[in-house]
C-alpha positions in Angstrom: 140.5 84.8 59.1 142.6 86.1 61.5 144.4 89.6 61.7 147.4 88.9 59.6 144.8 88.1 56.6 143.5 91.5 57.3 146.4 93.0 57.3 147.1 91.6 53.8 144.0 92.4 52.2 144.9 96.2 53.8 148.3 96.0 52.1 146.7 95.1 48.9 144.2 97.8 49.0 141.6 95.1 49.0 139.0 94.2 51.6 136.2 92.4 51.4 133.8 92.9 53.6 130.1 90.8 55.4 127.5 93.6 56.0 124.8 92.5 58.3 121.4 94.3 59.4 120.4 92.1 61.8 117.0 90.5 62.5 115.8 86.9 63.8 112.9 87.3 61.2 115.0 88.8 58.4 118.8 89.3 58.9 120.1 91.3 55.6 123.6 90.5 54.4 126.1 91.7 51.8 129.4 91.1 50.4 131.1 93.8 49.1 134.7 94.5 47.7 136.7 97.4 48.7 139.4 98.0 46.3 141.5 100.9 46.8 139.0 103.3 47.0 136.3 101.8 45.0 133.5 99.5 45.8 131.9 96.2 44.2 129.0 94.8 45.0 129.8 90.3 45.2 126.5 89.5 46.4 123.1 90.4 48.5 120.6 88.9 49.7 118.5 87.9 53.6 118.4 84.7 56.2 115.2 84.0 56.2 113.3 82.1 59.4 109.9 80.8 59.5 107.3 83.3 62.0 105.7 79.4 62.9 108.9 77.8 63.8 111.0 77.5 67.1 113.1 80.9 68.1 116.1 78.1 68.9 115.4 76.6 65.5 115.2 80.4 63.9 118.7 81.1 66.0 119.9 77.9 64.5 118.9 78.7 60.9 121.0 82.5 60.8 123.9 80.7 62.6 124.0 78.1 59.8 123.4 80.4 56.7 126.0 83.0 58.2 128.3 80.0 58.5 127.6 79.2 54.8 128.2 82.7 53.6 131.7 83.1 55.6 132.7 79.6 54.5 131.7 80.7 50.2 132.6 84.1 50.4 135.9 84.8 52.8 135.4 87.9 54.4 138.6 89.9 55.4 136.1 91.9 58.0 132.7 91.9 59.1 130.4 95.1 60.0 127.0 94.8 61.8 124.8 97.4 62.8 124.4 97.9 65.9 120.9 97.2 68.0 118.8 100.3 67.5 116.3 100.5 70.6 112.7 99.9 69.6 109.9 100.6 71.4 109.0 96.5 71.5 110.7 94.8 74.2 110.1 91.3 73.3 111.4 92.7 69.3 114.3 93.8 70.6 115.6 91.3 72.7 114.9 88.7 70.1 117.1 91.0 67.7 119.5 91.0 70.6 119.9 87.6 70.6 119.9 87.2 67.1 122.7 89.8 67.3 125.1 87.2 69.6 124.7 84.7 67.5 126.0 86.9 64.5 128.4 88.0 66.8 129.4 84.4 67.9 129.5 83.4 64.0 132.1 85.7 63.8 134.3 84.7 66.5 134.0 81.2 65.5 135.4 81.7 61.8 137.6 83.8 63.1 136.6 86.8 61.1 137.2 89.8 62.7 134.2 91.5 63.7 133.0 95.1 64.0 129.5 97.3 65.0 128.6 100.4 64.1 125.4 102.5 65.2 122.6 103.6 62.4 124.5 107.2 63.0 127.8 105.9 62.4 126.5 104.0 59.2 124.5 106.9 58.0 127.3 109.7 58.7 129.5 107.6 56.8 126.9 106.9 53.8 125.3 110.1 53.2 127.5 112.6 55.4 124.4 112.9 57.9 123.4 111.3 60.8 119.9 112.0 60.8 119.7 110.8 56.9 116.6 109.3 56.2 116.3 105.6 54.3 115.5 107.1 50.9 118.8 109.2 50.9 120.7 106.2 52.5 119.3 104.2 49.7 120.4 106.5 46.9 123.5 106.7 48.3 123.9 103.2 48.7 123.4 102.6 45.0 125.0 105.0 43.6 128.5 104.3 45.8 128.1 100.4 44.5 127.5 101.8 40.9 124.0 99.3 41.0 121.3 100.4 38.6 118.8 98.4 41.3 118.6 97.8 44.9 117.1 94.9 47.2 113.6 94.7 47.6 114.3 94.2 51.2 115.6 97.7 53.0 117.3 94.6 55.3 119.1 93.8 52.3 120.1 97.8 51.5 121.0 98.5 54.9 123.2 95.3 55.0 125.2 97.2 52.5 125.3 100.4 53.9 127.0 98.9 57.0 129.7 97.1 55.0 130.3 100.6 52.9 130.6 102.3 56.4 133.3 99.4 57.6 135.3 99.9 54.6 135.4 104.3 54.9 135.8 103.4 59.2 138.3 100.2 58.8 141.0 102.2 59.8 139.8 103.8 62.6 137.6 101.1 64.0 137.9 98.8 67.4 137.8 95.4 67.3 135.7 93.2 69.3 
């Protein structure tokens, strides 16, 4: 989509926005529907890869499935948390890299793309920063008006980046 979609979808009080937690073992999405002020929930779920296979092939896998989910779904915006440092070098370069090919994804659809760090996200959630993932969770569910969540927290936290796009999407910088 480019920005005059986006601009649309503002006009209309309607955005819909790709959350994404991102992981090369487990990358969490959601879609989620921002109307005027209120939010719906289109669909959750995770990419995925195999711990035996290829990282290429693993790479390959999220940059198909994100593909798939921009293709189905349209998003107007897409949010993505940003890399938070882990102790594990080899973990978080591999999340790194499974971060540029989200990040690629959305360049190549055209769909513009934003980041946001686990404060940001949080803040915007809860009203807290330092929130921990039980009252991110709550939150979470009870802004979406769900009576469940994800199994996955990739899944939950997928959702809470999207939610913190949607309260931020005026005030956010492009990439």
């Amino acid at each position: 989509m480019n920005n005059n979609l986006e601009t649309e979808a503002k006009q209309k009080n309607k955005m819909r926005i790709l959350g994404i937690d991102p992981g090369f073992a487990i990358t969490g999405y959601s879609i989620i529907d921002y109307i005027g002020n209120k939010f719906k929930l289109i669909t959750s779920g995770a990419v995925l890869t195999e711990a035996g296979e290829s990282f290429p092939l693993r790479l390959l896998k999220l940059n198909n499935d994100l593909e798939n989910i921009i293709d189905t779904y349209k998003p107007d915006a897409i949010s993505v948390e940003e890399l938070f440092f882990n102790n594990n070098a080899k973990t978080a370069i591999n999340v790194a890299q499974a971060r540029g090919v989200i990040l690629v994804v959305g360049c190549r659809k055209n769909v513009p793309t934003y980041e946001y760090t686990p404060l940001q996200i949080k803040q915007s959630v809860v009203g807290y920063g330092r929130a921990d993932k039980i009252q991110v969770q709550k939150m979470v569910k009870m802004i979406l008006g769900v009576d469940k969540l994800p199994k996955l927290d990739d899944t939950t936290d997928s959702m809470a980046a999207a939610i913190c796009h949607a309260h931020s999407s005026k005030f956010s910088v492009k990439l």
